[in-house]
C-alpha positions as CSV (number, residue, x, y, z in Angstrom):
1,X,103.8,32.7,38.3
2,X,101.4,29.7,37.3
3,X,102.0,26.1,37.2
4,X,103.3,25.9,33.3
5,X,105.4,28.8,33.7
6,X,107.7,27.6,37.0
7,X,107.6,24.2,35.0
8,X,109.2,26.3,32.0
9,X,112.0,27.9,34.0
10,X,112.6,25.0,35.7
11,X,113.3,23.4,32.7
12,X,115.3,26.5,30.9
13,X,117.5,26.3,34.0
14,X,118.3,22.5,33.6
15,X,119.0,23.1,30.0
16,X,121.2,26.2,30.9
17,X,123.8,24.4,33.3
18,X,123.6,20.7,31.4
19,X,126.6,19.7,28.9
20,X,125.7,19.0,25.3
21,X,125.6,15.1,25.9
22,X,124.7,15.1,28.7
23,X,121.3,13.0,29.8
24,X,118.6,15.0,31.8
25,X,118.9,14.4,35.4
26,X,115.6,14.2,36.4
27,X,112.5,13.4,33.9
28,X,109.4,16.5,33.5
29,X,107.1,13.8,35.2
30,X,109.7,14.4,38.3
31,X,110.0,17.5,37.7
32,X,106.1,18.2,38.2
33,X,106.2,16.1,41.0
34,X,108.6,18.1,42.8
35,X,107.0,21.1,41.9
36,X,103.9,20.1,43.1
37,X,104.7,18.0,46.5
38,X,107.5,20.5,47.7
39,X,108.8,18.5,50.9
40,X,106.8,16.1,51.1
41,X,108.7,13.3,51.5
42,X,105.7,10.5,51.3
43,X,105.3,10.7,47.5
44,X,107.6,8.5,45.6
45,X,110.1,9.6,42.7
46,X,110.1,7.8,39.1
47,X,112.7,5.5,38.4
48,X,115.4,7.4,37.0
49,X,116.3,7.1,33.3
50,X,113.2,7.6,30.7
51,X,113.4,3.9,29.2
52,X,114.1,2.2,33.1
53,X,110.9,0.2,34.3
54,X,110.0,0.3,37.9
55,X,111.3,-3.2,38.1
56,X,114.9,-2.7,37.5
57,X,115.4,0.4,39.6
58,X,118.0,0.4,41.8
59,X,117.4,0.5,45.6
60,X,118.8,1.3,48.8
61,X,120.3,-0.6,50.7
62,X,118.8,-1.1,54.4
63,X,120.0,1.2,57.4
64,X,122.1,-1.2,60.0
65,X,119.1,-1.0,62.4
66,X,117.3,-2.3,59.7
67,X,119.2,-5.8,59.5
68,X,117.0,-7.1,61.8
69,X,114.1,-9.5,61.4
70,X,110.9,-8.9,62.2
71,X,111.2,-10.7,66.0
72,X,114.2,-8.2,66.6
73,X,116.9,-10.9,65.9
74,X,119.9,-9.9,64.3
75,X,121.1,-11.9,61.0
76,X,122.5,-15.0,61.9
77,X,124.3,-18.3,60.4
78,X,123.0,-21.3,59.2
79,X,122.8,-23.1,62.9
80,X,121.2,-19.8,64.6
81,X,118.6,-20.2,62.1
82,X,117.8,-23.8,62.8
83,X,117.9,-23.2,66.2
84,X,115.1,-20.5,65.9
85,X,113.2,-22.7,63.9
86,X,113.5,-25.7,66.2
87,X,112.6,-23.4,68.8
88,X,109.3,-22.2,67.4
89,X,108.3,-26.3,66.2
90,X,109.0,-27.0,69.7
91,X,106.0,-24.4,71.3
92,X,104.3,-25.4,68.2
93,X,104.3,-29.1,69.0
94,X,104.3,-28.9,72.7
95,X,102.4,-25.9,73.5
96,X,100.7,-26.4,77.3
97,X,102.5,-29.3,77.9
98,X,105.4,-26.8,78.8
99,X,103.7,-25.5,81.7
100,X,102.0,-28.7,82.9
101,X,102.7,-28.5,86.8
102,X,101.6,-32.3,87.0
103,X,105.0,-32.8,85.1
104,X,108.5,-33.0,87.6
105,X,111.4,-31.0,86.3
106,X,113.3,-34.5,85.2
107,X,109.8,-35.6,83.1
108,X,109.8,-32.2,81.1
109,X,113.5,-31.9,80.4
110,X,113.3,-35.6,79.1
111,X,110.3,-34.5,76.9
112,X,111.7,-31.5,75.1
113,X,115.0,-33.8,74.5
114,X,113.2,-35.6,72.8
115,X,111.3,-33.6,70.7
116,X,114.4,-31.9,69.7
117,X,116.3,-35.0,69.1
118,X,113.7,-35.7,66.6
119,X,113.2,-32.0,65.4
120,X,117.3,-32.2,64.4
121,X,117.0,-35.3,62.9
122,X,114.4,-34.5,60.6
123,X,116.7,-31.1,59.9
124,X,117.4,-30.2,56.0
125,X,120.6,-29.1,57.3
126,X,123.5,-31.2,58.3
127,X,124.9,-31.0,61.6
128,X,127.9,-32.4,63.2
129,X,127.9,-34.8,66.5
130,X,129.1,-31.2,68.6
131,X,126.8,-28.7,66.5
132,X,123.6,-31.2,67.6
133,X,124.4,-31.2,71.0
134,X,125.4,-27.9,71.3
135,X,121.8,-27.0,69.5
136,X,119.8,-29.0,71.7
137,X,121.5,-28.0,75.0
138,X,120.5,-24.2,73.7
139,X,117.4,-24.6,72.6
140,X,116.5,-26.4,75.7
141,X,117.7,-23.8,77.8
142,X,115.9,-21.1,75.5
143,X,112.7,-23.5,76.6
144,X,113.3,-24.3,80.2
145,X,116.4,-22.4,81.7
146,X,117.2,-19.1,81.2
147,X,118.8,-18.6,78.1
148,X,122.3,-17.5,77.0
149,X,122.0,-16.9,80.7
150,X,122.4,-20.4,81.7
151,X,126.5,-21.0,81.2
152,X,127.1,-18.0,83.1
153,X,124.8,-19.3,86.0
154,X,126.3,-22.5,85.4
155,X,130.6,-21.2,86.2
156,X,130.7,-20.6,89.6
157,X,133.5,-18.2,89.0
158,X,131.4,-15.6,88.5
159,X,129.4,-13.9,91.1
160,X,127.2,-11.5,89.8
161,X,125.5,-10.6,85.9
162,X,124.5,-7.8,84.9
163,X,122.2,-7.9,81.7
164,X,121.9,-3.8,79.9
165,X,119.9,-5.1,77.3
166,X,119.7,-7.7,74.9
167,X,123.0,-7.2,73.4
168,X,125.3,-6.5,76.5
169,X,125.7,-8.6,79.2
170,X,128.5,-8.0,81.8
171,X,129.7,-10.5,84.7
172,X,131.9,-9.6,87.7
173,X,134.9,-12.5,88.5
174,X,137.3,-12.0,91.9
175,X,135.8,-8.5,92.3
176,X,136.5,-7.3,88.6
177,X,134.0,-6.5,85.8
178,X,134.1,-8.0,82.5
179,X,132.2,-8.0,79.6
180,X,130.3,-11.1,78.6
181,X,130.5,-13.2,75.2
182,X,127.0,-13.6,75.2
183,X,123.7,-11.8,73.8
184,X,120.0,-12.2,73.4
185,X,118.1,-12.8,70.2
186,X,115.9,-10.1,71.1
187,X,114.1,-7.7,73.5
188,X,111.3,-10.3,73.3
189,X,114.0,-12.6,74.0
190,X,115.3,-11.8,77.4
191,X,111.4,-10.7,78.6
192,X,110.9,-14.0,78.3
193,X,113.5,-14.8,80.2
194,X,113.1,-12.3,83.2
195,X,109.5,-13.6,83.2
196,X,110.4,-17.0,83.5
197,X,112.6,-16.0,86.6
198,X,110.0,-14.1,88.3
199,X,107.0,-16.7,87.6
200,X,108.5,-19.6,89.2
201,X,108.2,-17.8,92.4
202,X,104.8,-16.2,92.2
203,X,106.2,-12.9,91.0
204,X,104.7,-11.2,87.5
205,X,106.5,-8.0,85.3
206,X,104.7,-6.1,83.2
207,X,103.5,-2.7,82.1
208,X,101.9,-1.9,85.0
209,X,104.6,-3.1,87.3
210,X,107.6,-3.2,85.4
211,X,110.6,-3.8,88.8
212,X,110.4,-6.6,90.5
213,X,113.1,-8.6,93.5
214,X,113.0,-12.2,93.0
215,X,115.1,-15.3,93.1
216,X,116.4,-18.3,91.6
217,X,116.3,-22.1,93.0
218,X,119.7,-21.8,94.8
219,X,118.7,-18.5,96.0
220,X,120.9,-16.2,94.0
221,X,119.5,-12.5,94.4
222,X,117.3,-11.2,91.1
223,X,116.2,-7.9,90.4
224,X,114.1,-6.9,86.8
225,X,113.6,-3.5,85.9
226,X,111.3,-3.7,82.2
227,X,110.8,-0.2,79.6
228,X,109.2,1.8,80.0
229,X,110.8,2.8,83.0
230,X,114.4,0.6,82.0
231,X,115.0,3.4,78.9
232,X,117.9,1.0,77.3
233,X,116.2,-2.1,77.2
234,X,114.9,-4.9,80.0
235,X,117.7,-4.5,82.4
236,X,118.7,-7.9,84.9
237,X,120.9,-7.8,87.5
238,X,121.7,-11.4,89.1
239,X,123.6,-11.6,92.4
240,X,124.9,-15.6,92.3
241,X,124.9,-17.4,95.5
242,X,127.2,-20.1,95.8
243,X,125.9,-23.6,95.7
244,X,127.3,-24.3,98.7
245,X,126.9,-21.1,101.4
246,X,130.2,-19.6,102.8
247,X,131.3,-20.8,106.0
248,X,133.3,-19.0,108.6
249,X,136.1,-20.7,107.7
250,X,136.0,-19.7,104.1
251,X,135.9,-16.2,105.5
252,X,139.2,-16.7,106.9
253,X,140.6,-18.0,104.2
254,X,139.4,-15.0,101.7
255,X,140.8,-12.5,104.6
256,X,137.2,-11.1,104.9
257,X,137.6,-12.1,108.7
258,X,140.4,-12.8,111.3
259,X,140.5,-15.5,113.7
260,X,140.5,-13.0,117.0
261,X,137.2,-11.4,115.2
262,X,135.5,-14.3,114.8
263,X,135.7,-15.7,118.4
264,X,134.2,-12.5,119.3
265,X,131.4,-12.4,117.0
266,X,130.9,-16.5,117.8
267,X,130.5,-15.1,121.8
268,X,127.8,-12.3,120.6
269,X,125.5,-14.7,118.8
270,X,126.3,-17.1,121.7
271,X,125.2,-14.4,124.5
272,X,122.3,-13.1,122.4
273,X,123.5,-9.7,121.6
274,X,121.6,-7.6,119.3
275,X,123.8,-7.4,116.1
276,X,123.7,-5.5,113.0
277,X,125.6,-5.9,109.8
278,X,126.0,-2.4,107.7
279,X,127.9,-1.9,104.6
280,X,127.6,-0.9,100.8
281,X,125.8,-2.5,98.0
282,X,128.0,-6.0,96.8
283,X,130.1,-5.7,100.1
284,X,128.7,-9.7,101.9
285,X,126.4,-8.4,104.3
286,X,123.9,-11.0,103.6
287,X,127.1,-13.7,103.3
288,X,128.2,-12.6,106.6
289,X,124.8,-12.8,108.5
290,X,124.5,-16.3,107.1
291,X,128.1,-16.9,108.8
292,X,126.4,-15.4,111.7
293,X,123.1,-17.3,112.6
294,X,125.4,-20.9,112.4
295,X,126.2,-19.7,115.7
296,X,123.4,-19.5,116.8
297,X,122.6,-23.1,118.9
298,X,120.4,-25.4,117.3
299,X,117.6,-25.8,119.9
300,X,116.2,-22.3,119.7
301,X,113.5,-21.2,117.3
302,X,114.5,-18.9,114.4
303,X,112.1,-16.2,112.6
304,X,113.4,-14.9,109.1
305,X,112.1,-11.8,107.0
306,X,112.8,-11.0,103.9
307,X,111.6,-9.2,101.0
308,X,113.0,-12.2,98.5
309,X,114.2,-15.7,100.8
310,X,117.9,-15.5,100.7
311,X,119.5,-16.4,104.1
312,X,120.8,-20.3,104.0
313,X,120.7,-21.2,107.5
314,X,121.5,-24.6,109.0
315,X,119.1,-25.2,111.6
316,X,116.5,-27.1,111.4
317,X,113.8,-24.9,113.3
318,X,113.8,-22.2,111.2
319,X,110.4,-20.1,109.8
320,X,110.9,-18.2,106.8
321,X,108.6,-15.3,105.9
322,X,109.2,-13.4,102.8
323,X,106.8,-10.3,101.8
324,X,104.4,-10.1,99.2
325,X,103.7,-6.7,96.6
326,X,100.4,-5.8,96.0
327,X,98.6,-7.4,92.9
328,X,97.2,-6.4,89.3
329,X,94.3,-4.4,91.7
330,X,96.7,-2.8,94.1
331,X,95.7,-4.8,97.0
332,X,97.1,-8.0,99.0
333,X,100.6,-6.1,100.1
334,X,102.4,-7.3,102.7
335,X,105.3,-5.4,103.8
336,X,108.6,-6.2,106.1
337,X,106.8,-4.2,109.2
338,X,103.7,-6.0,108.6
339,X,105.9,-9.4,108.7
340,X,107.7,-8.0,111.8
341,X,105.0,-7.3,113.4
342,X,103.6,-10.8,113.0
343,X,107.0,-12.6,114.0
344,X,106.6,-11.1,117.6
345,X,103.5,-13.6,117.9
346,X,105.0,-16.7,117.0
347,X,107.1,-17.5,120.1
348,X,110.5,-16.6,118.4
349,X,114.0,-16.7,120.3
350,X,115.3,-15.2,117.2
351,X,114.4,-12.6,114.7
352,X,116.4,-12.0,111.6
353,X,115.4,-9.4,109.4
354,X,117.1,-9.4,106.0
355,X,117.6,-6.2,105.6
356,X,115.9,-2.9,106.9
357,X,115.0,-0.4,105.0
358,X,112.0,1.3,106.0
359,X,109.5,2.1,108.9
360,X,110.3,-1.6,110.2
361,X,113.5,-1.0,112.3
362,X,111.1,0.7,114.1
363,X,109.3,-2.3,114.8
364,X,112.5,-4.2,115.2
365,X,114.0,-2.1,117.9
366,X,111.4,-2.2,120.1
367,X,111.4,-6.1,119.8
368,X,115.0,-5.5,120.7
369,X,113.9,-4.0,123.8
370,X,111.1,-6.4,124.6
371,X,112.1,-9.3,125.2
372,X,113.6,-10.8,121.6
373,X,117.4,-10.5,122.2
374,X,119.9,-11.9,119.9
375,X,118.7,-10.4,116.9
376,X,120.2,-9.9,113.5
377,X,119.6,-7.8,110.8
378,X,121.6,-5.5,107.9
379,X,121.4,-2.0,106.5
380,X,122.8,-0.2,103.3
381,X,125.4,2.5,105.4
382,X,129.2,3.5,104.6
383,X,130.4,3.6,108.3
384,X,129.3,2.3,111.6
385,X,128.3,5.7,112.5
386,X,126.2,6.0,109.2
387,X,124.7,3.0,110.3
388,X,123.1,4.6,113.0
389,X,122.4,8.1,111.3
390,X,120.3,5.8,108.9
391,X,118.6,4.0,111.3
392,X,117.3,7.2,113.0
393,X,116.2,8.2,109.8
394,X,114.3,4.9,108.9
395,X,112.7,5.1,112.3
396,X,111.1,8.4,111.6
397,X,109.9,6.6,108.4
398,X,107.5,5.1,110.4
399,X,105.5,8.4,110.6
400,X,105.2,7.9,114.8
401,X,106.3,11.6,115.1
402,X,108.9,10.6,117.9
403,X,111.2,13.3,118.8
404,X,115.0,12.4,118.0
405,X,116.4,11.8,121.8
406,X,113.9,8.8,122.0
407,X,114.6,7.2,118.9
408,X,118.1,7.4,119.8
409,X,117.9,6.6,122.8
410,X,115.7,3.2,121.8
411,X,119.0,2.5,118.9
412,X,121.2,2.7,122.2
413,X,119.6,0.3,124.2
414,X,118.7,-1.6,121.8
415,X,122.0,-2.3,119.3
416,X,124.6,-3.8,121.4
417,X,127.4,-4.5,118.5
418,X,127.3,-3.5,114.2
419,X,129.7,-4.8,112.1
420,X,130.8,-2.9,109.2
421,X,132.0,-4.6,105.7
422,X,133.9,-2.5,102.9
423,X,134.1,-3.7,99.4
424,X,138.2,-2.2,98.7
425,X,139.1,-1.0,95.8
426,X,141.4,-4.4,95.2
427,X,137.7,-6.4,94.8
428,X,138.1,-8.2,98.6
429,X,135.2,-7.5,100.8
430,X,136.4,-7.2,104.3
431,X,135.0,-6.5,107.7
432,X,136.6,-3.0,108.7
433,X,134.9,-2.4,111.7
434,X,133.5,-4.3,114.7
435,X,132.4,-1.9,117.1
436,X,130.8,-1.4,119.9
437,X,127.1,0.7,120.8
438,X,127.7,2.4,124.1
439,X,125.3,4.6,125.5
440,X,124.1,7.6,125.0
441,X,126.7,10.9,126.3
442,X,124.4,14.2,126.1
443,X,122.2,13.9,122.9
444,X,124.7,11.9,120.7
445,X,125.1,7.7,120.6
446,X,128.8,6.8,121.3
447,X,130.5,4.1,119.4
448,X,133.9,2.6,120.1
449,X,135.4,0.2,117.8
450,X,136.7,-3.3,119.2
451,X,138.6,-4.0,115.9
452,X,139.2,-1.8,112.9
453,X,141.1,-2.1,109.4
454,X,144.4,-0.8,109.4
455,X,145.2,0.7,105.3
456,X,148.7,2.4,106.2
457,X,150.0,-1.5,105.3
458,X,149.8,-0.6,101.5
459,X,149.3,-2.9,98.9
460,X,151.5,-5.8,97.5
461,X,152.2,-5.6,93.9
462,X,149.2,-6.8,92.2
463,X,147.2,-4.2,94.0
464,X,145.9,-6.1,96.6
465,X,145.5,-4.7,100.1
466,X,148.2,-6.0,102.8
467,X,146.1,-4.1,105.8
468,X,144.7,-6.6,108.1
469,X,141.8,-5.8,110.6
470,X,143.3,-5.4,114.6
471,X,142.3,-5.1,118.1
472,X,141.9,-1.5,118.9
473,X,143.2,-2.6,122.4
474,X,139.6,-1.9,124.6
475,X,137.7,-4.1,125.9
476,X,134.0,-3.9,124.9
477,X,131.9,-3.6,128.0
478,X,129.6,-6.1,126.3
479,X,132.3,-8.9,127.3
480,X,131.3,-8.3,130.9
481,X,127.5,-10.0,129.5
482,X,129.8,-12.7,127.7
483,X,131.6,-14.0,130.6
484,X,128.4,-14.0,132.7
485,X,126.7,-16.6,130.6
486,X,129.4,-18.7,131.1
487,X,130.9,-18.2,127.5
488,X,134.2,-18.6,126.7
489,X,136.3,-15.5,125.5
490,X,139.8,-16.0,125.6
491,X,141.6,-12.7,126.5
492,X,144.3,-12.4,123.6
493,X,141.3,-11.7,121.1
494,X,141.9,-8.1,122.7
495,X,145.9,-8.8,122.4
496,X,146.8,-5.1,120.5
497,X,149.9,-6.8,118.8
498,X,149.8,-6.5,115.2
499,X,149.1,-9.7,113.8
500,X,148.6,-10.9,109.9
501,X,145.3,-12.5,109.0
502,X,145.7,-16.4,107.8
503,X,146.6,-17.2,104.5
């Protein structure tokens, strides 16, 4: 069958199954088309209706996803539009001066206050005394802080934010999870943000090296993670640090420590016992090794390694060495073992590694057992005896080949005390375990614990955990090192009685 003839029963078939006034559906024009393009969805259709011009056809309207703008922002009102457009007039007007490092912090906030001050002024669109300070203090954090960010960095209720995109943003307050009343314009957006965070301390994101660990001014722990390998969208996660760094006395007061516990881990530091802090992910390990090196005395000289600075210490002699990943040509690396390795040259009395992780406990345990007592580091574990089944693992990381009875035997002489922290399922951290390394009996490590959480208390009615951490009743055998030194240990912190941590 030719063209004109499938054109001819097309058309007898229309004419079969249409009523008598009824208006064709579909023009011969359309028809033809159809005929002729079959699927192909590319080629446009006639307006329908013979006498309708192309001008007043009807048209779709857009998808949702289609609502955006260009930039990826999604419609907003009247004051999100001047904001953007103050926004963009500000680079426009500014331009380098933004990243002038001549200028202090104070200079260039005063300078783009300015600007904007006059920016609004000069606005077509009337703004009340609150809508112009609330634009300015946005726009200049969209310029020099970090965005819709900035409020939640701001409330010190909230301890960690967690950024899945541009669109949802959750915080964590007293342990709990909550979503956030905030959102980015757009993917473009919060890149900008996350490369503002990792520039200002020498770190870059992109393409090619799209995770990165960083941190803020006040320390607060940042880690970036950019598509293609983030599938959803740039994805932040922002661990706050207070302002002001936990003391041991706030410890008590959250119920993350007893008294008894902390005299004893006061007499460790003191006597220069090698200690090391395991736990989960969020549970205060790096909170509670700050707590720990302000016992350590002021006169001795302190090493810290870290893959981003973190640790607050209060001591004035303190050297801080933080690693470095390779650059845009894969070269200039330098790793935790390579820092480790270093730190055993600079005359230190104490080494604390932020956290290991890799073939540097290696390293660090035979610094342990060479001289470099008292030191202090952390490790991702679930239980004290975890802790050392991942430390025998991280030592064979180091690709020495050493058969399992000497590694084990260099964890036994070389950790004298590791205390365990557990995130409960009320939202408290608490230190569950404090307990001591032994020996070696046979081929296995022994551990004992000094103190450990007692959960047969149940919980109160708001779901909050009445257990309370106690003396196990033995007596470490590291006390016998304590008392040598002269450092006082007062007996009852072994006293068995069941006592109720201090409100």
């Amino acid at each position: 069958m030719n063209l004109s003839e499938r054109l001819a029963a097309a058309k007898q078939r229309e004419a079969k199954h249409r009523e008598p006034n009824e208006q064709p559906k579909l023009p011969a024009e359309v028809v033809v088309a159809e005929v002729t393009k079959g699927d192909d969805a590319s080629v446009q259709s006639p307006p329908v209706g013979g006498d309708q011009s192309p001008a007043t056809a009807p048209t779709t309207s857009p998808k949702p996803e289609q609502q955006r703008t260009d930039s990826g922002a999604r419609p907003t009102d009247a004051l999100s539009t001047l904001k953007a457009e103050a926004r963009q007039q500000l680079f426009s007007r500014l331009g380098s001066r933004l990243s002038d490092t001549s200028m202090s912090e104070a200079q260039l906030h005063e300078l783009v206050r300015k600007e904007l001050t006059q920016l609004v002024q000069a606005a077509e669109t009337p703004l009340k005394s609150d809508e112009r300070r609330r634009l300015i203090r946005e726009v200049t954090d969209d310029v020099l802080g970090y965005g819709p960010l900035q409020n939640l960095l701001d409330d010190d209720s909230v301890t960690e934010i967690m950024v899945n995109g541009p669109d949802n943003v959750y915080v964590e307050r007293e342990g709990r999870l909550t979503r956030a009343d905030v959102h980015f314009a757009s993917e473009e957006h919060l890149r900008r943000v996350i490369e503002r965070i990792v520039g200002r301390v020498g770190r870059r994101i992109d393409e090619s090296s799209p995770l990165v660990d960083a941190r803020l001014e006040d320390g607060s722990r940042v880690n970036a993670i950019i598509p293609p390998l983030a599938f959803s969208g740039s994805t932040l996660t922002i661990r706050k640090f207070g302002k002001v760094p936990l003391m041991v006395d706030d410890l008590v007061a959250k119920d993350s420590l007893s008294p008894q516990m902390v005299d004893l881990l006061r007499a460790c530091v003191q006597a220069k016992l090698n200690v090391l802090v395991s736990g989960g992910t969020g549970t205060g390990k790096t909170t509670l090794l700050n707590v720990l090196s302000s016992f350590i005395p002021g006169d001795e000289r302190i090493v810290t390694i870290e893959d981003a600075v973190e640790l607050q210490l209060q001591q004035e002699h303190v050297v801080r060495l933080e690693s470095r990943p390779r650059n845009i040509e894969g070269r200039g690396e330098v790793t935790i073992r390579d820092l480790v390795r270093n730190s055993l040259r600079m005359r230190p009395d104490r080494i604390i590694v932020g956290e290991v992780r890799g073939g540097e406990s290696l390293d660090m345990l035979q610094a342990m057992n060479t001289g470099h007592e008292g030191s202090l580091s952390t490790l991702h574990a679930n239980t004290p005896r975890d802790a050392v089944s991942r430390l025998e693992t991280m030592v064979l990381m180091a690709g020495m080949e050493l058969p399992l009875r000497a590694i084990r035997e260099q964890i036994s002489s070389a950790i004298d005390v590791i205390v365990h922290l557990t995130r409960l399922r009320d939202g408290t951290r608490r230190v569950t375990h404090v307990t001591e390394v032994q020996g070696m009996e046979g081929e296995i490590i022994t551990l004992q614990d000094a103190f450990a959480f007692d959960y047969h208390a149940g919980v109160d009615h708001t779901g909050r955990f009445l257990g309370t951490t106690k003396s196990t009743g033995v007596r470490p055998q590291f006390t016998e090192r304590i008392l040598e030194q002269g450092i006082d240990l007062p007996y009852e912190v072994f006293d068995t009685a069941d006592f109720r941590m201090r409100r």
